[in-house]
PDB file of N, H, CA, C and O in Angstrom:
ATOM      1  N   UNK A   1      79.812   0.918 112.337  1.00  0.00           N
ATOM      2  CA  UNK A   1      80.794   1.834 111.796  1.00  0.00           C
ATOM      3  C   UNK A   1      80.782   3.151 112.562  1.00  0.00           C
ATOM      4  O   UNK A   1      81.818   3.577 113.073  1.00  0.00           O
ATOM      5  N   UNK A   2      79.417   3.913 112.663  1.00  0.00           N
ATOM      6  H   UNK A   2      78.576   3.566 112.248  1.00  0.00           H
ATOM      7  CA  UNK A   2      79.480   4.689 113.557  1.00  0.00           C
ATOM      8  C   UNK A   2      79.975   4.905 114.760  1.00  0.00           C
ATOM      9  O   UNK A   2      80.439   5.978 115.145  1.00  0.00           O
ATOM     10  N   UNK A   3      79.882   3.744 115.484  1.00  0.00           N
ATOM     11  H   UNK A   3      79.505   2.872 115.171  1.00  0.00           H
ATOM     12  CA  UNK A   3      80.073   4.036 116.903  1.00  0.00           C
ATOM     13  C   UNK A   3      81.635   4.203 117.172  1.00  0.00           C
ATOM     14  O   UNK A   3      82.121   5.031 117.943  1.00  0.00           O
ATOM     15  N   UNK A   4      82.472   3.098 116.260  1.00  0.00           N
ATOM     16  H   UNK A   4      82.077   2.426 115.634  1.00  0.00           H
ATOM     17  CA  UNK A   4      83.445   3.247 116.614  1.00  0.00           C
ATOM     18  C   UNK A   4      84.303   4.550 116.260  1.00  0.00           C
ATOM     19  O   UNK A   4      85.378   4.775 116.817  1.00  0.00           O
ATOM     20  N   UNK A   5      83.604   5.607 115.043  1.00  0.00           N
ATOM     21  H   UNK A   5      82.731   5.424 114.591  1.00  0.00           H
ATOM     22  CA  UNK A   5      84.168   6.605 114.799  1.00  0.00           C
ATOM     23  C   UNK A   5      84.264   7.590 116.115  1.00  0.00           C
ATOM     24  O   UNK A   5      85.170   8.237 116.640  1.00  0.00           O
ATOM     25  N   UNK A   6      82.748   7.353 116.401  1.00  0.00           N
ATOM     26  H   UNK A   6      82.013   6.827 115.974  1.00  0.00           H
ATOM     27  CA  UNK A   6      82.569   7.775 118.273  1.00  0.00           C
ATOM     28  C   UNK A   6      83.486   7.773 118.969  1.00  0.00           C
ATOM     29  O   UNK A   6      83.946   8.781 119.506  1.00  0.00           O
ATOM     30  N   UNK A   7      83.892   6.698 119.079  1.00  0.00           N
ATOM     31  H   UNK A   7      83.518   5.879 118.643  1.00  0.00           H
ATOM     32  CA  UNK A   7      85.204   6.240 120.049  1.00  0.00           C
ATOM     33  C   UNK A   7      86.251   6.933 119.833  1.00  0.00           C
ATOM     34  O   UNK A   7      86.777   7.559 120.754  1.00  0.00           O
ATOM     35  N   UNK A   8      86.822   6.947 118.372  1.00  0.00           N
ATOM     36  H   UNK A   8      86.395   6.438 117.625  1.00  0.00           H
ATOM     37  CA  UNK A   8      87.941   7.889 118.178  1.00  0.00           C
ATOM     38  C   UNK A   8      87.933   9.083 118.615  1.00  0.00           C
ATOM     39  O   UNK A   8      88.836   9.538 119.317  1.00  0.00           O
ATOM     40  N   UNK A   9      86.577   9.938 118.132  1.00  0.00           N
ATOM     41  H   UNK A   9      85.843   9.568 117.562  1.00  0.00           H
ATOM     42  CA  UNK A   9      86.729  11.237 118.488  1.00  0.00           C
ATOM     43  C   UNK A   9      87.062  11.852 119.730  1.00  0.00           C
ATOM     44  O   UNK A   9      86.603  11.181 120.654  1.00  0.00           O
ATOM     45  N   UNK A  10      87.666  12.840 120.111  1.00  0.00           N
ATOM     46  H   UNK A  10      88.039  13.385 119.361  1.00  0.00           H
ATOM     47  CA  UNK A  10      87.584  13.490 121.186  1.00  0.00           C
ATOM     48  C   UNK A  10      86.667  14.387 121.396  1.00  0.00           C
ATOM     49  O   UNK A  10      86.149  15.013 120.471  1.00  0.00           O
ATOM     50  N   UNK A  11      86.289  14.591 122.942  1.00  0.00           N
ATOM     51  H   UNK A  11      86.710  14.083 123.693  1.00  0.00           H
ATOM     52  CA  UNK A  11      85.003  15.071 123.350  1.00  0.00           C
ATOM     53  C   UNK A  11      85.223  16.822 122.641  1.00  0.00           C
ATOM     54  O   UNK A  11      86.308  17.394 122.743  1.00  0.00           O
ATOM     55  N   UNK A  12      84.118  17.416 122.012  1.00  0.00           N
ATOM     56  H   UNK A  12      83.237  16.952 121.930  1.00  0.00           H
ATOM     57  CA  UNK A  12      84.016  17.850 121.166  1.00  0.00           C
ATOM     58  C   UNK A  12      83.909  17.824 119.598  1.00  0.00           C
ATOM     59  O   UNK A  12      83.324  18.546 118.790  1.00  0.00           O
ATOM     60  N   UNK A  13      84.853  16.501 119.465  1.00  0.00           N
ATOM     61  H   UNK A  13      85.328  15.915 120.121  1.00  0.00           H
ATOM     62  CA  UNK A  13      85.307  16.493 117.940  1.00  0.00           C
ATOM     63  C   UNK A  13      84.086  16.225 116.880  1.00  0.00           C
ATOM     64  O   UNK A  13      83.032  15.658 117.170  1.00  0.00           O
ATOM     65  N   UNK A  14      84.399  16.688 115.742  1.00  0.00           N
ATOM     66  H   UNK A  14      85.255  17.148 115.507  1.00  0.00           H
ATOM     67  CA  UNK A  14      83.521  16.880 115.086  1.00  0.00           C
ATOM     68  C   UNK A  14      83.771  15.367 113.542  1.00  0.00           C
ATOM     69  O   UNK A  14      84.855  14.902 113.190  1.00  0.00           O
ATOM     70  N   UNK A  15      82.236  14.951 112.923  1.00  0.00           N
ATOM     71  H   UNK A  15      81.355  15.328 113.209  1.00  0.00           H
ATOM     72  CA  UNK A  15      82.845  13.916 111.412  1.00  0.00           C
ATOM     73  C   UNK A  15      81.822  14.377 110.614  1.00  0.00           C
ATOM     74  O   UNK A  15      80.846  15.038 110.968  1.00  0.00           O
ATOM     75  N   UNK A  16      82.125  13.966 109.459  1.00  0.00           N
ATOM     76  H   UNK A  16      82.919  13.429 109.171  1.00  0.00           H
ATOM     77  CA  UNK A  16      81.387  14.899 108.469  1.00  0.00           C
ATOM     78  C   UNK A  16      80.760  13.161 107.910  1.00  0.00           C
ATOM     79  O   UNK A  16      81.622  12.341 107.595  1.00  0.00           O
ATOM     80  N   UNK A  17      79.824  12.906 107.866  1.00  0.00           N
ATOM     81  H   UNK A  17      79.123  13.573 108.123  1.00  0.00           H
ATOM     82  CA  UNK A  17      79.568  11.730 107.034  1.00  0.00           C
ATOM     83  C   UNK A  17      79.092  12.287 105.880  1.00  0.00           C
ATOM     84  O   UNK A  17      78.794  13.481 105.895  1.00  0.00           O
ATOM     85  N   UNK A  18      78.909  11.342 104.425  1.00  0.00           N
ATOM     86  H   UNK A  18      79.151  10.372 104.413  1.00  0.00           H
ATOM     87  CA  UNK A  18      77.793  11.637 103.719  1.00  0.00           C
ATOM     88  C   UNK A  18      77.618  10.044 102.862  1.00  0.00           C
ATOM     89  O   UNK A  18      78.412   9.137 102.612  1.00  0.00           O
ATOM     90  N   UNK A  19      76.158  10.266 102.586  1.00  0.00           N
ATOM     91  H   UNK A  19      75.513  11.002 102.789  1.00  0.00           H
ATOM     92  CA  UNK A  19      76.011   8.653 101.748  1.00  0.00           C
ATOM     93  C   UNK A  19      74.856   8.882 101.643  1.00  0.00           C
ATOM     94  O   UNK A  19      74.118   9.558 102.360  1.00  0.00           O
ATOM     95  N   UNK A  20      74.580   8.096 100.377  1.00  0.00           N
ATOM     96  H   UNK A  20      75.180   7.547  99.794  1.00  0.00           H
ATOM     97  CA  UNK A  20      72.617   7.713  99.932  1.00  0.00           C
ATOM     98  C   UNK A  20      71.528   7.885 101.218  1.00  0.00           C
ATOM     99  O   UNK A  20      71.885   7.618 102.366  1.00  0.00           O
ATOM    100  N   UNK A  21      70.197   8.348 100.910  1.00  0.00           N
ATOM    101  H   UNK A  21      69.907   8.565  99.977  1.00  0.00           H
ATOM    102  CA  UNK A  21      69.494   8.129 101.676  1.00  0.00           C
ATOM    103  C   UNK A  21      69.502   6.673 101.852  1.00  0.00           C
ATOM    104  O   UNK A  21      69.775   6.271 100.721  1.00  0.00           O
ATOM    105  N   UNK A  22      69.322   5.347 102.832  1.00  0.00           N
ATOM    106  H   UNK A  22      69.101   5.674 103.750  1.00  0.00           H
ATOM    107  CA  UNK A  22      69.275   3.965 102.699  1.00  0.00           C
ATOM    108  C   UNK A  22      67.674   3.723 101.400  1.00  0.00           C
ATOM    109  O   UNK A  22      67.681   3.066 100.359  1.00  0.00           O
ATOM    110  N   UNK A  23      66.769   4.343 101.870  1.00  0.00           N
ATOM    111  H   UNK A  23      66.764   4.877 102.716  1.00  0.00           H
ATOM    112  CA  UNK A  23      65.251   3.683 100.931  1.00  0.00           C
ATOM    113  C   UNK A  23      65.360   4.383  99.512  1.00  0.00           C
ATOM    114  O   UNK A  23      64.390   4.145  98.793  1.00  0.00           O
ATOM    115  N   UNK A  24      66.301   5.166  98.978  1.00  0.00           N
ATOM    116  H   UNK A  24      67.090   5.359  99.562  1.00  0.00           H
ATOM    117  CA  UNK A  24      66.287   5.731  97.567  1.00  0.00           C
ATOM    118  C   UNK A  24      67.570   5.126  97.033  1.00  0.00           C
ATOM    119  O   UNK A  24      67.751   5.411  95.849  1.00  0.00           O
ATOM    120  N   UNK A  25      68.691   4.225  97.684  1.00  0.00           N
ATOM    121  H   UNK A  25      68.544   3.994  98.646  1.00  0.00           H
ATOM    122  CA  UNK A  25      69.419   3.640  97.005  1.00  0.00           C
ATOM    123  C   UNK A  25      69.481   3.041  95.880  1.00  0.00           C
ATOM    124  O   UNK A  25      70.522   2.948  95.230  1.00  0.00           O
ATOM    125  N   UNK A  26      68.038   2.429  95.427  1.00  0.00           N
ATOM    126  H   UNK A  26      67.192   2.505  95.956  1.00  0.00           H
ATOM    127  CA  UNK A  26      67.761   1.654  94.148  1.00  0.00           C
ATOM    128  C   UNK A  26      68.015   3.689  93.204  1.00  0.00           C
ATOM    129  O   UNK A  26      69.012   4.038  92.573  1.00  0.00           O
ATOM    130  N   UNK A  27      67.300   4.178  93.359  1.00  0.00           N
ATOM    131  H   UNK A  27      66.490   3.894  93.872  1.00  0.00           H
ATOM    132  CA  UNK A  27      67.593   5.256  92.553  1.00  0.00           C
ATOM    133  C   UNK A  27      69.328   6.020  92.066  1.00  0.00           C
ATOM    134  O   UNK A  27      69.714   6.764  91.164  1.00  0.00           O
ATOM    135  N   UNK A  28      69.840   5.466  93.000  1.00  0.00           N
ATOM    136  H   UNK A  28      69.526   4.862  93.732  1.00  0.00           H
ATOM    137  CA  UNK A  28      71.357   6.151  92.921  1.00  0.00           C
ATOM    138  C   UNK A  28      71.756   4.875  92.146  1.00  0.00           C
ATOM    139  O   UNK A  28      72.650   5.035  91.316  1.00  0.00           O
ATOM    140  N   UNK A  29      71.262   3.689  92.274  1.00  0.00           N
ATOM    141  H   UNK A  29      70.535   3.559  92.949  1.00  0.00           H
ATOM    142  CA  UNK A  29      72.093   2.697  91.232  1.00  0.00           C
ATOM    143  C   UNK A  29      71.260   2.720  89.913  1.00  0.00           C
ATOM    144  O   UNK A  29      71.693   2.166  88.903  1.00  0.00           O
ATOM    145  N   UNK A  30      70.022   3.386  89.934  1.00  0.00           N
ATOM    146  H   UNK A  30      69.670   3.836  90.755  1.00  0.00           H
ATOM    147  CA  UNK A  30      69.967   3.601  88.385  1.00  0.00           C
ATOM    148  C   UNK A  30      70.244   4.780  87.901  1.00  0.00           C
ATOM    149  O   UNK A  30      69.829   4.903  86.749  1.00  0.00           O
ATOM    150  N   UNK A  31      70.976   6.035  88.471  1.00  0.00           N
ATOM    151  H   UNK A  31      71.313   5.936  89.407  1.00  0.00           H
ATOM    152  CA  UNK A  31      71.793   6.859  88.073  1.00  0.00           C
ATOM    153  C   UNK A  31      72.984   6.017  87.630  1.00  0.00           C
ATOM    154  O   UNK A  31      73.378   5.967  86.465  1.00  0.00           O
ATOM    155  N   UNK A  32      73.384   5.530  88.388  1.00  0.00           N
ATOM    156  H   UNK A  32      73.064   5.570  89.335  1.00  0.00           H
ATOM    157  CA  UNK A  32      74.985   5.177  88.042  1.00  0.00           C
ATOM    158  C   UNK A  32      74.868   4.219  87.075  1.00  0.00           C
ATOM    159  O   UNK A  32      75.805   4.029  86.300  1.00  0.00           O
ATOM    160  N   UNK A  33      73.604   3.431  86.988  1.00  0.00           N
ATOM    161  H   UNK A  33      72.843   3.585  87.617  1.00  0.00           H
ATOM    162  CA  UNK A  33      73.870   2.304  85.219  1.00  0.00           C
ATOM    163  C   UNK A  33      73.601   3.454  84.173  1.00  0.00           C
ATOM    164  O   UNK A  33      73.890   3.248  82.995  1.00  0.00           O
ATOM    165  N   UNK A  34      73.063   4.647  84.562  1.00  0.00           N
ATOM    166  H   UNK A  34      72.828   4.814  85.520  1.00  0.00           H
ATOM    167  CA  UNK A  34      72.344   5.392  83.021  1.00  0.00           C
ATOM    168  C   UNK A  34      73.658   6.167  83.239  1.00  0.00           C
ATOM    169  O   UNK A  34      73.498   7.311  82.812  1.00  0.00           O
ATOM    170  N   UNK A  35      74.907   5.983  83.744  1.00  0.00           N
ATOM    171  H   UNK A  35      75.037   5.054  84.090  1.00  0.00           H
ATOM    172  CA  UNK A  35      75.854   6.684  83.747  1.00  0.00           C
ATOM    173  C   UNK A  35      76.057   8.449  84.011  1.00  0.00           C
ATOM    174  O   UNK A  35      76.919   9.292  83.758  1.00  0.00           O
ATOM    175  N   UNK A  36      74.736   8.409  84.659  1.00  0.00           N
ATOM    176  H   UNK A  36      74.036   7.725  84.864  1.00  0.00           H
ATOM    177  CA  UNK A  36      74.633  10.068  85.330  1.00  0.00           C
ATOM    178  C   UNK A  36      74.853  10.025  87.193  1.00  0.00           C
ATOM    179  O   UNK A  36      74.407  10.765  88.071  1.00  0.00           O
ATOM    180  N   UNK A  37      75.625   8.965  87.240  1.00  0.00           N
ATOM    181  H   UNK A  37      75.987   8.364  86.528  1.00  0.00           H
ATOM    182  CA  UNK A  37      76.280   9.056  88.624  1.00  0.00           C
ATOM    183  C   UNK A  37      77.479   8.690  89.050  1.00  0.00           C
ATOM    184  O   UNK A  37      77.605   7.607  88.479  1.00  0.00           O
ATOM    185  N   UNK A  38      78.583   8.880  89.751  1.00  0.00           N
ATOM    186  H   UNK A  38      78.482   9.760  90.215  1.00  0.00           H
ATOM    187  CA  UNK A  38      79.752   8.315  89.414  1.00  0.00           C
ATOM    188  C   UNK A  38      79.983   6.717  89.931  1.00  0.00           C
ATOM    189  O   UNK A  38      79.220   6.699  90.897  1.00  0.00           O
ATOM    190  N   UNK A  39      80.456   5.657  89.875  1.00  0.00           N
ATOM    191  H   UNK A  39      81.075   5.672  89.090  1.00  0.00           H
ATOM    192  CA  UNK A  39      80.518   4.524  90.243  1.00  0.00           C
ATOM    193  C   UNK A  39      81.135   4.400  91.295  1.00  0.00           C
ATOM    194  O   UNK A  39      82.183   5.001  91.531  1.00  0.00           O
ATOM    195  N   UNK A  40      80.590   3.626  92.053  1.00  0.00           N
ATOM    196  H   UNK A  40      79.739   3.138  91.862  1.00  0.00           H
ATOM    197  CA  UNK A  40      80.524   2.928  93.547  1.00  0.00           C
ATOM    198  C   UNK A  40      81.979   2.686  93.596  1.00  0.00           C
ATOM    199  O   UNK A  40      82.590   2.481  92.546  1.00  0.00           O
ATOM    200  N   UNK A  41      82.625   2.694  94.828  1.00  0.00           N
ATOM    201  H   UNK A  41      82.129   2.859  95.680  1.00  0.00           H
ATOM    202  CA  UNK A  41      83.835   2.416  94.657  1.00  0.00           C
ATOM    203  C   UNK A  41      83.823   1.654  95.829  1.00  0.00           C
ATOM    204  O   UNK A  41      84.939   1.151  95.954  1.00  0.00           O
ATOM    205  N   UNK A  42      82.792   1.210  97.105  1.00  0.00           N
ATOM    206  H   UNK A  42      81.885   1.619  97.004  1.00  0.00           H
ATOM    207  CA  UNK A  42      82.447   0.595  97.430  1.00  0.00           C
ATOM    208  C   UNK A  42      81.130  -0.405  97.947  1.00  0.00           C
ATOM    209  O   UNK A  42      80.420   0.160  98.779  1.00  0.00           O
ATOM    210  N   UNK A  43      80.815  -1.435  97.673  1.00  0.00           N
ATOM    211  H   UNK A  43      81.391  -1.894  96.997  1.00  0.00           H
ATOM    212  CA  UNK A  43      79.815  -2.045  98.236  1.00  0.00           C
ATOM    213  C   UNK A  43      78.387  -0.934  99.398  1.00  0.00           C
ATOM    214  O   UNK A  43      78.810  -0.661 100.521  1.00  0.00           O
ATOM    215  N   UNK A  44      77.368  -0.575  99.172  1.00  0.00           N
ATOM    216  H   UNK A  44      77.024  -0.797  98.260  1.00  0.00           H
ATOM    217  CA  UNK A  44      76.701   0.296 100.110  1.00  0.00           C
ATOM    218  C   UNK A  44      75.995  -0.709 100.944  1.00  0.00           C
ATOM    219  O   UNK A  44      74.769  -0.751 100.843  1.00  0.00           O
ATOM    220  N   UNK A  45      76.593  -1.519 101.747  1.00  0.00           N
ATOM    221  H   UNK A  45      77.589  -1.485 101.829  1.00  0.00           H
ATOM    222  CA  UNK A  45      75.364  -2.639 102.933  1.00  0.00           C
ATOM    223  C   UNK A  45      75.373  -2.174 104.006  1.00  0.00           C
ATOM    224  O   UNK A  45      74.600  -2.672 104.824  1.00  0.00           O
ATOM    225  N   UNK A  46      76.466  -0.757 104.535  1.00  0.00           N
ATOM    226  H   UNK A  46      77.094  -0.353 103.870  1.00  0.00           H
ATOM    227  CA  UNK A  46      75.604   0.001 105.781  1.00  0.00           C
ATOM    228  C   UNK A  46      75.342   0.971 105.635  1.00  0.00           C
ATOM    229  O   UNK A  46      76.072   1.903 105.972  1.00  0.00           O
ATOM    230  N   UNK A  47      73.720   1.175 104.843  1.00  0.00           N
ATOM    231  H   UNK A  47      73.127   0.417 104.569  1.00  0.00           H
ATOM    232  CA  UNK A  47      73.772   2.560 104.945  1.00  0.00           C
ATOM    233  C   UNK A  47      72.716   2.760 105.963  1.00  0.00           C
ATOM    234  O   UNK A  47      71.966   1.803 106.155  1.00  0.00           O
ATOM    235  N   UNK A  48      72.495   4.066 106.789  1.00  0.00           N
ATOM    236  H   UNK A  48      73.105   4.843 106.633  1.00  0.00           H
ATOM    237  CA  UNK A  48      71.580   4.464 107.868  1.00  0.00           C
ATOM    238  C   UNK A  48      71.593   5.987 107.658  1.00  0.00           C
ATOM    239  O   UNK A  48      72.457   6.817 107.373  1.00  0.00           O
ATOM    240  N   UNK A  49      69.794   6.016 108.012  1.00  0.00           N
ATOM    241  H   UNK A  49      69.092   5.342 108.244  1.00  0.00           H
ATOM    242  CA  UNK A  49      69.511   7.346 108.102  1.00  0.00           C
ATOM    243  C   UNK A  49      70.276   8.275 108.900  1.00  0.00           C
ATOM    244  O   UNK A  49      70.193   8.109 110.117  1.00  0.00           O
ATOM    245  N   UNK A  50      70.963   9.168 108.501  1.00  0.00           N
ATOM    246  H   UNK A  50      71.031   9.303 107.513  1.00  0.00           H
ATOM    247  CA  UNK A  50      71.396   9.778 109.721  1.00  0.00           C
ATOM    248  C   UNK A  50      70.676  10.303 110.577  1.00  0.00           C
ATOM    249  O   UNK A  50      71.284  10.493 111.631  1.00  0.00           O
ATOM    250  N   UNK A  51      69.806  10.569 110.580  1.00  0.00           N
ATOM    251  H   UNK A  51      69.312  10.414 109.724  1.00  0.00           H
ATOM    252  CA  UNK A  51      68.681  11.894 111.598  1.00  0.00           C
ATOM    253  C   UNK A  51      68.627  10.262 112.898  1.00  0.00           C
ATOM    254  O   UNK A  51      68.074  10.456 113.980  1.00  0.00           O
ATOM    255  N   UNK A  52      68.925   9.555 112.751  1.00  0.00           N
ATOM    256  H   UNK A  52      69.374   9.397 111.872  1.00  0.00           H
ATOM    257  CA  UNK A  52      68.523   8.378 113.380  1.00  0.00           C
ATOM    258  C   UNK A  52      69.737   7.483 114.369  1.00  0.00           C
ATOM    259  O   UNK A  52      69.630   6.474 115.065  1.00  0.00           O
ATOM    260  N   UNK A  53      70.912   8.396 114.043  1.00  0.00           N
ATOM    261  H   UNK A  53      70.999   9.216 113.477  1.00  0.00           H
ATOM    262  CA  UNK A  53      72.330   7.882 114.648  1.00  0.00           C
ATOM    263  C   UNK A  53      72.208   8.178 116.372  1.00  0.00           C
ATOM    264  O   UNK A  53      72.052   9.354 116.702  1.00  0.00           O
ATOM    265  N   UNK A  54      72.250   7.543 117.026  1.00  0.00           N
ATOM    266  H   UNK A  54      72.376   6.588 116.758  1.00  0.00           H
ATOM    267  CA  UNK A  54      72.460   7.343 118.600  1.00  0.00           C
ATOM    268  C   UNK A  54      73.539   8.252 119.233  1.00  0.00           C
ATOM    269  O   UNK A  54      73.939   8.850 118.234  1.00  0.00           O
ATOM    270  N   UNK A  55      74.287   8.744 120.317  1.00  0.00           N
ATOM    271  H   UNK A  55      73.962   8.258 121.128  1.00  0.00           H
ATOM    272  CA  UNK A  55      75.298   9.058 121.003  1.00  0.00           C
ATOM    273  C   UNK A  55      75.735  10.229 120.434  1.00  0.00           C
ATOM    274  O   UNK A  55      76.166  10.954 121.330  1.00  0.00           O
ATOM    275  N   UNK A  56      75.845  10.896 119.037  1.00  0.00           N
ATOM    276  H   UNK A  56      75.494  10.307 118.309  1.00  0.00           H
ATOM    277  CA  UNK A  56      76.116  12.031 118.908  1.00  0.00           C
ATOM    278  C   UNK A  56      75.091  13.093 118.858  1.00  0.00           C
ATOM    279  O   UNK A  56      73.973  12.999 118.352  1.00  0.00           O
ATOM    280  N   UNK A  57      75.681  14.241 119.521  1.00  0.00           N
ATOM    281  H   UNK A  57      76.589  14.316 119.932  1.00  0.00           H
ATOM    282  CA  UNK A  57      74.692  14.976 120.195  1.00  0.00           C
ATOM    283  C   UNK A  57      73.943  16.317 118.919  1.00  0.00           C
ATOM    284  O   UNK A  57      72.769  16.508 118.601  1.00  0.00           O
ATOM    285  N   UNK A  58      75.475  17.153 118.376  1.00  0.00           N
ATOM    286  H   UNK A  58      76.428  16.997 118.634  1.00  0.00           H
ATOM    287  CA  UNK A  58      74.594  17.905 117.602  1.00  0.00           C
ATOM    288  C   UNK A  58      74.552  17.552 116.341  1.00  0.00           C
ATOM    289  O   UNK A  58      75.411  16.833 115.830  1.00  0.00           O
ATOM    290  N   UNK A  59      73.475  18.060 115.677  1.00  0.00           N
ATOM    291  H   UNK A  59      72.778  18.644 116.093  1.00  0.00           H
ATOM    292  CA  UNK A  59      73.620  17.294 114.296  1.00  0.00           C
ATOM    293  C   UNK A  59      73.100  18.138 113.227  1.00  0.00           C
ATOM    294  O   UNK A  59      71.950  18.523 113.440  1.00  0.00           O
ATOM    295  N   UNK A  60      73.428  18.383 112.547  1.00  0.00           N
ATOM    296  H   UNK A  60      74.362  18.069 112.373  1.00  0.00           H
ATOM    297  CA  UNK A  60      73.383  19.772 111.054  1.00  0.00           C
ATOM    298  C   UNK A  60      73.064  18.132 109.724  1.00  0.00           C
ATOM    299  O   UNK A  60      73.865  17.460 109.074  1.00  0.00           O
ATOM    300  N   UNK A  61      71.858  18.089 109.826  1.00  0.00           N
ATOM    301  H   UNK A  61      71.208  18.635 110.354  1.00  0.00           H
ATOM    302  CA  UNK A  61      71.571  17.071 107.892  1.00  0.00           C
ATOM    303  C   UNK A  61      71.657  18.181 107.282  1.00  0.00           C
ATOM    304  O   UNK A  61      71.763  19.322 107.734  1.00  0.00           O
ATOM    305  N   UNK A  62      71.591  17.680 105.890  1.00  0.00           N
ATOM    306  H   UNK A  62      71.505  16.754 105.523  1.00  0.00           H
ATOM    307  CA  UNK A  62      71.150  18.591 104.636  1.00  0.00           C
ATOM    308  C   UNK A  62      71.157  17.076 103.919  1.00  0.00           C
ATOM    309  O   UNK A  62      71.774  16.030 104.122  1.00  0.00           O
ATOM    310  N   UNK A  63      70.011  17.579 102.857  1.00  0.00           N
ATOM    311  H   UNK A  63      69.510  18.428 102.692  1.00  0.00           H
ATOM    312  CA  UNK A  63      69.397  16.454 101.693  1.00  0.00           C
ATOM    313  C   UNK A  63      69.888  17.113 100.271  1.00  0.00           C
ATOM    314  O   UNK A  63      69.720  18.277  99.907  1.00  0.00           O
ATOM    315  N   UNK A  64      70.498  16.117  99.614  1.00  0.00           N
ATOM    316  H   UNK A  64      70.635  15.171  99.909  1.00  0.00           H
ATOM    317  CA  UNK A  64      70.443  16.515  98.269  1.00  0.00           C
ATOM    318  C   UNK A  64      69.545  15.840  97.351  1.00  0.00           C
ATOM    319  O   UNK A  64      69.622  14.654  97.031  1.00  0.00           O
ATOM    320  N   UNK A  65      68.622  16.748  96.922  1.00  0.00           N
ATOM    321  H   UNK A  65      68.559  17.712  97.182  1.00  0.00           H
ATOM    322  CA  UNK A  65      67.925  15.994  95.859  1.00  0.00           C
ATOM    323  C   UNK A  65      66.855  14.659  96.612  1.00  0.00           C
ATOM    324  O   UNK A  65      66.596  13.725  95.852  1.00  0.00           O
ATOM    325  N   UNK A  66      66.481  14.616  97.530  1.00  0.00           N
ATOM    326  H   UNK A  66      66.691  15.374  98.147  1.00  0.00           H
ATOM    327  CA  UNK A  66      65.658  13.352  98.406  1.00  0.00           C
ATOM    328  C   UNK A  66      66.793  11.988  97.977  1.00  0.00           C
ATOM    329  O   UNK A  66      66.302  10.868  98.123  1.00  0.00           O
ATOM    330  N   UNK A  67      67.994  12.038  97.557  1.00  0.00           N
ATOM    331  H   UNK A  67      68.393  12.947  97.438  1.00  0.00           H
ATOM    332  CA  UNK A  67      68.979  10.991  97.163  1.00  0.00           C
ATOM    333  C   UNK A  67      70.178  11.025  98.114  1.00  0.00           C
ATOM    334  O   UNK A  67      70.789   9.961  98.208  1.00  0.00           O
ATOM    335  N   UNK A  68      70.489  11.749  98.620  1.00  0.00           N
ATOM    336  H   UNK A  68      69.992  12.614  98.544  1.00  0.00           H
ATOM    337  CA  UNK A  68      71.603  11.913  99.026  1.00  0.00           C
ATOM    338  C   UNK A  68      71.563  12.256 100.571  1.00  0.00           C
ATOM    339  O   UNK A  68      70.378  12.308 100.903  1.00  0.00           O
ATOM    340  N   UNK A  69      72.274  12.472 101.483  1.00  0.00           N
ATOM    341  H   UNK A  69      73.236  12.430 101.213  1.00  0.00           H
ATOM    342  CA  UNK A  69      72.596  13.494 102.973  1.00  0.00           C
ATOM    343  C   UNK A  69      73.771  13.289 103.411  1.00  0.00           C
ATOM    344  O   UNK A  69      74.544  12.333 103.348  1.00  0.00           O
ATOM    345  N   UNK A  70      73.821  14.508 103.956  1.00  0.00           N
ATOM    346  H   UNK A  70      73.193  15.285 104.007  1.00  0.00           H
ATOM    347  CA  UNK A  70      74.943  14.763 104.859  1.00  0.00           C
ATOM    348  C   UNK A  70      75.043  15.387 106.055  1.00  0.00           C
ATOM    349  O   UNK A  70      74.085  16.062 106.432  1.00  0.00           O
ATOM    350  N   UNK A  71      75.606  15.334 106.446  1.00  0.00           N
ATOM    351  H   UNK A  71      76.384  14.786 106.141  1.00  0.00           H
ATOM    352  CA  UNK A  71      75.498  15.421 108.454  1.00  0.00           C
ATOM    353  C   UNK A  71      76.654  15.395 108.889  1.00  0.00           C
ATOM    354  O   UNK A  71      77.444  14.530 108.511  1.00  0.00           O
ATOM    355  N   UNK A  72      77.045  16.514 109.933  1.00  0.00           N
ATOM    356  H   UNK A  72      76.403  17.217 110.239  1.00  0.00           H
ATOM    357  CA  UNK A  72      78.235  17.113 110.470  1.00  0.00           C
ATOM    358  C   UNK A  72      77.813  16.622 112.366  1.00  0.00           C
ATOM    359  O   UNK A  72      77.079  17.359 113.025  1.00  0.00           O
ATOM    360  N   UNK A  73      78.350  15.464 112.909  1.00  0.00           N
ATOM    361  H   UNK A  73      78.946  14.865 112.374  1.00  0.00           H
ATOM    362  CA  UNK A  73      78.203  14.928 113.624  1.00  0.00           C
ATOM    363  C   UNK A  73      79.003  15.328 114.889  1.00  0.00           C
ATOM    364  O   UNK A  73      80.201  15.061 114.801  1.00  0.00           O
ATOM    365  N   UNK A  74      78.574  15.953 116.135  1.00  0.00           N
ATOM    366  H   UNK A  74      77.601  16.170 116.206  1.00  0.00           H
ATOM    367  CA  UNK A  74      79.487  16.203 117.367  1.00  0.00           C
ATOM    368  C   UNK A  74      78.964  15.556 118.420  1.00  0.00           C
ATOM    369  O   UNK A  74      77.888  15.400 118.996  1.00  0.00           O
ATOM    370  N   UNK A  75      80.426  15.136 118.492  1.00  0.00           N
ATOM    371  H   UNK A  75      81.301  15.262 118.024  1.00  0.00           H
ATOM    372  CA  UNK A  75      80.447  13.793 120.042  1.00  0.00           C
ATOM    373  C   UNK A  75      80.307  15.144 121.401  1.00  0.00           C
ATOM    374  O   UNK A  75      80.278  14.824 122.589  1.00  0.00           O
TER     375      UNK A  75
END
């Protein structure tokens, strides 16, 4: 999924991802059965660390809660 966002971008361009840490996922689905998370609106089978993404160069994480990240990705 990544790479091909790669592809789109133009040199400079910037993507904002965000999604579950991948190893605390069991925790975000027992938020969302105790109904203190909002429901999946899709399937999560790619998730990846971001600190760990290949080809893009600068990279800004932030963690929410050891559950969550987000990362502002430049090609």
């Amino acid at each position: 999924m990544l790479p091909a966002c790669y592809d789109l971008l133009k040199p400079g361009g910037q993507l904002m991802v965000t999604m579950p840490i991948p190893h605390m996922d069991w925790a975000m689905r027992l938020l969302e059965w105790l109904g203190l998370n909002q429901k999946r609106t899709s399937p999560h089978d790619h998730l990846v660390c971001l600190k760990n993404v290949p080809q893009f160069t600068d990279k800004k994480i932030k963690y929410a809660a050891f559950l969550a990240q987000w990362e502002v990705l430049t090609k």
